[in-house]
C-alpha positions as CSV (number, residue, x, y, z in Angstrom):
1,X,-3.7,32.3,-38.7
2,X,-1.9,33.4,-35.8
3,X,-4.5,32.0,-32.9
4,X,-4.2,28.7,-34.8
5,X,-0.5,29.0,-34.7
6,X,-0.5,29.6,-30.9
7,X,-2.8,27.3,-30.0
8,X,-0.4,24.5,-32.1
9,X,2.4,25.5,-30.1
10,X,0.6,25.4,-26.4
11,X,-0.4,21.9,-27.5
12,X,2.9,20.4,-29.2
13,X,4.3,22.2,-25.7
14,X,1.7,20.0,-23.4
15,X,2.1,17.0,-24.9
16,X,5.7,17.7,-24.3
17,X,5.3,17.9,-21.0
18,X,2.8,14.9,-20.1
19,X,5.7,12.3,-22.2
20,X,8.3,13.9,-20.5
21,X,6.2,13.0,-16.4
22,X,6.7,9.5,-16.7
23,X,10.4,9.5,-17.1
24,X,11.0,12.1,-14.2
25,X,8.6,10.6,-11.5
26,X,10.1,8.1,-9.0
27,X,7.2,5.5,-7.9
28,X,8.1,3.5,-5.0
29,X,6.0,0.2,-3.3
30,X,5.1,0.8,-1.1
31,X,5.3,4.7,-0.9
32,X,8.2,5.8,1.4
33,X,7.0,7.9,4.5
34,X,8.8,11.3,3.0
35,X,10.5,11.4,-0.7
36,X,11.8,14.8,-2.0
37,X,13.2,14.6,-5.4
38,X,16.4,17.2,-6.4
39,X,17.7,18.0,-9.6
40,X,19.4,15.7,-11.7
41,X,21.0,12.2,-10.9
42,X,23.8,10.2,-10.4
43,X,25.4,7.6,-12.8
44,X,26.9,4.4,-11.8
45,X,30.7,4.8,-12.2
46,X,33.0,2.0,-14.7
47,X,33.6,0.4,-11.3
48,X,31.1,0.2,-9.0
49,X,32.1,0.1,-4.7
50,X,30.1,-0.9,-1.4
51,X,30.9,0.4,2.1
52,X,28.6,-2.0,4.3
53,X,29.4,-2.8,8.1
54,X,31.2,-6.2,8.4
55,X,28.3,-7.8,10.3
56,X,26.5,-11.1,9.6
57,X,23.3,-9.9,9.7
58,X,24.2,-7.8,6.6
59,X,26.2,-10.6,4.6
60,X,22.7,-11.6,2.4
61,X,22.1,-7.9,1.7
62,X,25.6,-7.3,0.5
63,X,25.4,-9.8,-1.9
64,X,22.2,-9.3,-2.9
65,X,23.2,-6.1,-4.2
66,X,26.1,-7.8,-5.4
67,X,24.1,-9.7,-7.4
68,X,21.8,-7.0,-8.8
69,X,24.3,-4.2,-10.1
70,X,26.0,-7.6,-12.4
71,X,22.7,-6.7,-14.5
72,X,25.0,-3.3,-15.3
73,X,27.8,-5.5,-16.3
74,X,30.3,-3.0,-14.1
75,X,32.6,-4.4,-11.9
76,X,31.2,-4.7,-8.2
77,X,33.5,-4.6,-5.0
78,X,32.2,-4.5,-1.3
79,X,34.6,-3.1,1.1
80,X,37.3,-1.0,1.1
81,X,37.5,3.3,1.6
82,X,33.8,4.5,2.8
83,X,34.5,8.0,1.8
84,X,34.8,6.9,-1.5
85,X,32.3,4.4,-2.3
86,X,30.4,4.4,-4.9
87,X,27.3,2.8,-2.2
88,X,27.6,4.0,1.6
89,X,25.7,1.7,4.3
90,X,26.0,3.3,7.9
91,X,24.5,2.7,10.7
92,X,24.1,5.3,13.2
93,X,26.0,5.5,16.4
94,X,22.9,7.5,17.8
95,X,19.3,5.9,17.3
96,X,17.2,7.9,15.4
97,X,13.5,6.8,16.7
98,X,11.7,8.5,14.3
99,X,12.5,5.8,12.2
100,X,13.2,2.7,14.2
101,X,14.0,-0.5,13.7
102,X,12.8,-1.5,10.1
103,X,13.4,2.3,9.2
104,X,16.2,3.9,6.8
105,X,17.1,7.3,5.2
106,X,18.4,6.8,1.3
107,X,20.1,10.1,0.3
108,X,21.0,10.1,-3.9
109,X,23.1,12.9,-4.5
110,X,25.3,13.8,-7.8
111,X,28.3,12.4,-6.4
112,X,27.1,9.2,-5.0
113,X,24.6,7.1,-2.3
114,X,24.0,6.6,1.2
115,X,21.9,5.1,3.2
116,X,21.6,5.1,6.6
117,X,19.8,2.7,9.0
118,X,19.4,2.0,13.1
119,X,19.1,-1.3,12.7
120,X,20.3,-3.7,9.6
121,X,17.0,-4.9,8.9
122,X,16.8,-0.7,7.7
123,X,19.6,-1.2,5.8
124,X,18.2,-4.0,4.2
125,X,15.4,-2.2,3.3
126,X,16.9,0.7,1.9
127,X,18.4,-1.8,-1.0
128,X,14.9,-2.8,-1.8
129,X,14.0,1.6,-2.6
130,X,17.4,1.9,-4.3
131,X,17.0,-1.2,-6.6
132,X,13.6,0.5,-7.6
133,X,15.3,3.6,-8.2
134,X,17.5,1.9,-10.8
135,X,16.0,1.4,-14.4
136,X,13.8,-1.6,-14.4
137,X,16.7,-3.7,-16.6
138,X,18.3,-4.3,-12.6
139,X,16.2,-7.6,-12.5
140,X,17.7,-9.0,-15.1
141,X,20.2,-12.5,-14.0
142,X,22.3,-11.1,-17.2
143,X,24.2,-7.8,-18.0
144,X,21.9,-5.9,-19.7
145,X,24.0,-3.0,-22.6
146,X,22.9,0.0,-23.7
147,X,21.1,1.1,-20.0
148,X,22.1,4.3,-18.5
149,X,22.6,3.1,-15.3
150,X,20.9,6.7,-13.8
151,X,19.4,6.7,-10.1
152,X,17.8,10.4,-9.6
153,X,18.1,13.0,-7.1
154,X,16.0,11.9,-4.3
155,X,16.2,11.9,-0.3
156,X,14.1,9.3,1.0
157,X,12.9,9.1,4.8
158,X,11.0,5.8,5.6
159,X,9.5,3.3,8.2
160,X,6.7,1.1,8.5
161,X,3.5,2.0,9.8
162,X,3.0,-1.7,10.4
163,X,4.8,-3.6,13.0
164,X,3.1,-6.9,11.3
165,X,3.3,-7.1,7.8
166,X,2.5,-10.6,6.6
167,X,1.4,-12.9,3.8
168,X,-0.1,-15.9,3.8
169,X,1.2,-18.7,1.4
170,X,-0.5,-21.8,0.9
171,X,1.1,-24.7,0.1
172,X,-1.6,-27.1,1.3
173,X,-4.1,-27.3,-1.2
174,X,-1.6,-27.1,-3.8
175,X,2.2,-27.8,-3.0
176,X,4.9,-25.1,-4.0
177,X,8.4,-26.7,-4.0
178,X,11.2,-25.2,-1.7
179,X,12.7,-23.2,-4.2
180,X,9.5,-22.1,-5.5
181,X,8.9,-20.9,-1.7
182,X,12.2,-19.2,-1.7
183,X,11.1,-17.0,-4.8
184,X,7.6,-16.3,-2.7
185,X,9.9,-15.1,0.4
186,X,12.4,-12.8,-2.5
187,X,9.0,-11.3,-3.5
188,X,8.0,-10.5,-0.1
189,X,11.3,-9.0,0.7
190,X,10.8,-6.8,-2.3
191,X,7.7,-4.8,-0.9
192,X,9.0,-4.9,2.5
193,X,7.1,-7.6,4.2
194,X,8.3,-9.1,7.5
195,X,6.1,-12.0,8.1
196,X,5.2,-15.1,5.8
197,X,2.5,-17.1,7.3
198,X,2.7,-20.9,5.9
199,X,-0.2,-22.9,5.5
200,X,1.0,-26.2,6.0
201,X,-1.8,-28.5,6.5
202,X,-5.1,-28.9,5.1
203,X,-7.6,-31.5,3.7
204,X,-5.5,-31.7,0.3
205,X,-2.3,-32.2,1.8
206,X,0.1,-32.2,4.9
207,X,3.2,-30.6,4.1
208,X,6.0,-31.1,7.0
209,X,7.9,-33.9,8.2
210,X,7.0,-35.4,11.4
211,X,9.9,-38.8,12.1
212,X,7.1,-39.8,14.9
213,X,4.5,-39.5,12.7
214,X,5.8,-41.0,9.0
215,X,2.6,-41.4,7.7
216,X,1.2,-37.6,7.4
217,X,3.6,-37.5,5.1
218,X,4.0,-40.9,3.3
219,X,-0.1,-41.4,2.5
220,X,-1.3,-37.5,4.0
221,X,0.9,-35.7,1.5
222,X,-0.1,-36.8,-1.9
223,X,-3.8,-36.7,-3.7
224,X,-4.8,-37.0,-7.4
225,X,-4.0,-34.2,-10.1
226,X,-7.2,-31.6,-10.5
227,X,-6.6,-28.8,-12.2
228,X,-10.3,-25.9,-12.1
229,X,-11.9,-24.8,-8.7
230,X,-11.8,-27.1,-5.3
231,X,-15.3,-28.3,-4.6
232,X,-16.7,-28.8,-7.5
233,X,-14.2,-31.9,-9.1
234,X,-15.9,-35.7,-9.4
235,X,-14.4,-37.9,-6.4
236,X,-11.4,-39.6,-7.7
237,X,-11.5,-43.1,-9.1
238,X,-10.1,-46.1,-7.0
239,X,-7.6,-46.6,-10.1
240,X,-6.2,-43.2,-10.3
241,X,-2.5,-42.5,-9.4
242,X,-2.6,-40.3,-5.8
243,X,1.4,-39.3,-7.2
244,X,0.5,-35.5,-7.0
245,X,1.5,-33.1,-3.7
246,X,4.6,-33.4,-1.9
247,X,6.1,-32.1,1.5
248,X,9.5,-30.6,3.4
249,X,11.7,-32.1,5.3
250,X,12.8,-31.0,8.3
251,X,16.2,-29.8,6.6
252,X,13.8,-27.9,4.1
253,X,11.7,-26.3,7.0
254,X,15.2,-25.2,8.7
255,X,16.9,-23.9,4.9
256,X,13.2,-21.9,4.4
257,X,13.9,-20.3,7.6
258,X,17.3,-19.0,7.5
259,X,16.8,-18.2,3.8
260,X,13.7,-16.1,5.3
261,X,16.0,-14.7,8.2
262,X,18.1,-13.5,5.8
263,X,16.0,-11.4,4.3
264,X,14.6,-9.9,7.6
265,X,11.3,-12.4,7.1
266,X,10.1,-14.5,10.1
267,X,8.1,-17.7,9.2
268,X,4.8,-18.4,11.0
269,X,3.9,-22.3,10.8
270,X,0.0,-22.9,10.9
271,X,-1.1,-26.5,11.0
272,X,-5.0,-26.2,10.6
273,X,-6.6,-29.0,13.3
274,X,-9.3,-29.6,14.4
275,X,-10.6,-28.9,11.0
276,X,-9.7,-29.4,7.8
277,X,-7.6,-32.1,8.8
278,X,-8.5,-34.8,6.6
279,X,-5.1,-35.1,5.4
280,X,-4.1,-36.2,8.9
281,X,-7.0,-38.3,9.4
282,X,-6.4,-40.5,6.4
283,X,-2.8,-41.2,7.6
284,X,-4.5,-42.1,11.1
285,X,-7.9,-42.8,10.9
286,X,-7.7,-43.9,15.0
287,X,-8.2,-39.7,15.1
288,X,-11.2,-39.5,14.0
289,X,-14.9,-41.1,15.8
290,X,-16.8,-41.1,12.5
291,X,-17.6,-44.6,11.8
292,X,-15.6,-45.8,8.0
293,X,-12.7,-43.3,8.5
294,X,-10.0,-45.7,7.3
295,X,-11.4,-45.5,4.0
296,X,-11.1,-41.8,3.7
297,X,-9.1,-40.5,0.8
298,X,-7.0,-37.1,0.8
299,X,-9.3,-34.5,-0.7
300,X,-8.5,-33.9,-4.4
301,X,-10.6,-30.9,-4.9
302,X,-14.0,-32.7,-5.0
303,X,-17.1,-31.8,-2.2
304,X,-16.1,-31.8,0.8
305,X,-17.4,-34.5,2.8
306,X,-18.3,-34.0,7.5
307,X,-16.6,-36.0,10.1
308,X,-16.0,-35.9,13.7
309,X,-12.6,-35.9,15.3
310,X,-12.1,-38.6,18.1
């Protein structure tokens, strides 16, 4: 009676333990060169402060932050005392190398955060640990009640082991709309990346404005709706609508790349020629040598057909 008595206890005690892991373990993406978890944590005070250098570089990162502690439906001010904030941003008179550029150091302590940068692309980065510190409700464009607006204990030393870290979007084959772009680049800056690579051009579509060239964009840009896998849809009929695709200005190009500046994110354009430029060779069939060009169609999806470029 009494080994089966122990043996309850060791168990009720275990399974203690394991539920209680998950609510004490800090998991950051990508994993921060050093983290060190203390005791305890702090709580995000009725009125929340930010000490951030007065710099333009920084001005989308202080309001991006901005934005995310409304989720805690506290009041949010940036500026004022640095000893007392609530949020210190510093960056250091002295360069730390062992960090960097793109590195930062977040300390949490009981009495409030810092984070400390060389550079404000560091800075920037630091926001994007802290915010995954905070309970997940931080996402939400609402205030969000009944959260306790905890951070824990945690000193945090990171920089990337990548000088290059890129995605590639493409909005070629299938066109994403500015804003839907924009959403791509906030993801990106989530995880840290520092480079999005745009496809731009392709058989399916040509995507950018060109005033020299108004065609790319007026006949290259649009092809008939498919919805499956490319290469294996039936050619499109002569009567179908080619209303589907879509392109970006030259405003929209310059918009996408301060939005991406802001967020530490250079653009890489890549406009795919000499191949898969069929897009560009409907719009000007003088391109290409392959006898009936001019009655090439954008691609929809369907087989993919060989020509020669002139």
């Amino acid at each position: 009676m009494k080994k089966s008595l122990l043996l309850s206890l060791l168990i009720m005690v275990g399974l203690a333990g394991f539920s209680q892991e998950p609510e004490t373990a800090i998991s950051i993406i990508p994993e921060p060169v050093n983290l060190k978890q203390g005791a305890g944590h702090f709580t995000l005070p009725a009125q929340i402060s930010i000490s951030i250098p007065d710099l333009p570089e920084l001005k989308e990162t202080s309001l991006l932050l901005k934005q995310k502690l409304a989720a805690t439906g506290k009041p949010v001010t940036a500026g004022g005392n640095a000893a007392t904030a609530t949020i210190r941003f510093v960056l250091n008179n002295k360069e730390d190398k062992a960090i960097g550029k793109e590195g930062y150091e977040l300390s949490v302590k009981s009495t409030g955060i810092t984070v400390k940068a060389n550079k404000p692309a560091g800075l920037f980065y630091g926001v994007q640990t802290l915010l995954q510190l905070l309970p997940k409700e931080i996402e939400s464009s609402k205030p969000v009640k009944g959260i306790a607006w905890n951070v824990p204990v945690v000193e945090i030393t990171d920089y990337p082991r990548f000088g290059w870290r890129g995605l590639m979007f493409d909005v070629a084959r299938h066109f994403f709309t500015k804003d839907e772009v924009k959403d791509f680049i906030d993801n990106m800056a989530r995880y840290k990346y520092n480079l999005l690579h745009m496809h731009l051009t392709d058989d399916e579509g040509w995507r950018v404005e060109i005033k020299s060239l108004p065609r790319l964009t007026s006949v290259g840009a649009w092809n008939v709706k498919r919805v499956g896998y490319f290469g294996t849809f039936d050619k499109p009929s002569p009567d179908e609508p080619r209303n589907y695709g879509g392109f970006y200005t030259q405003d929209d190009i310059r918009e996408l790349v301060k939005y991406a500046k802001d967020r530490f994110i250079d653009i890489m354009p890549e406009v795919d020629i000499p191949g898969h430029s069929m897009a560009a060779i409907v719009s000007y069939p003088e391109l290409s040598c392959t006898p009936g060009a001019d009655r090439y169609q954008v691609i929809s999806g369907e087989k993919f057909i060989d020509w020669h470029a002139g």
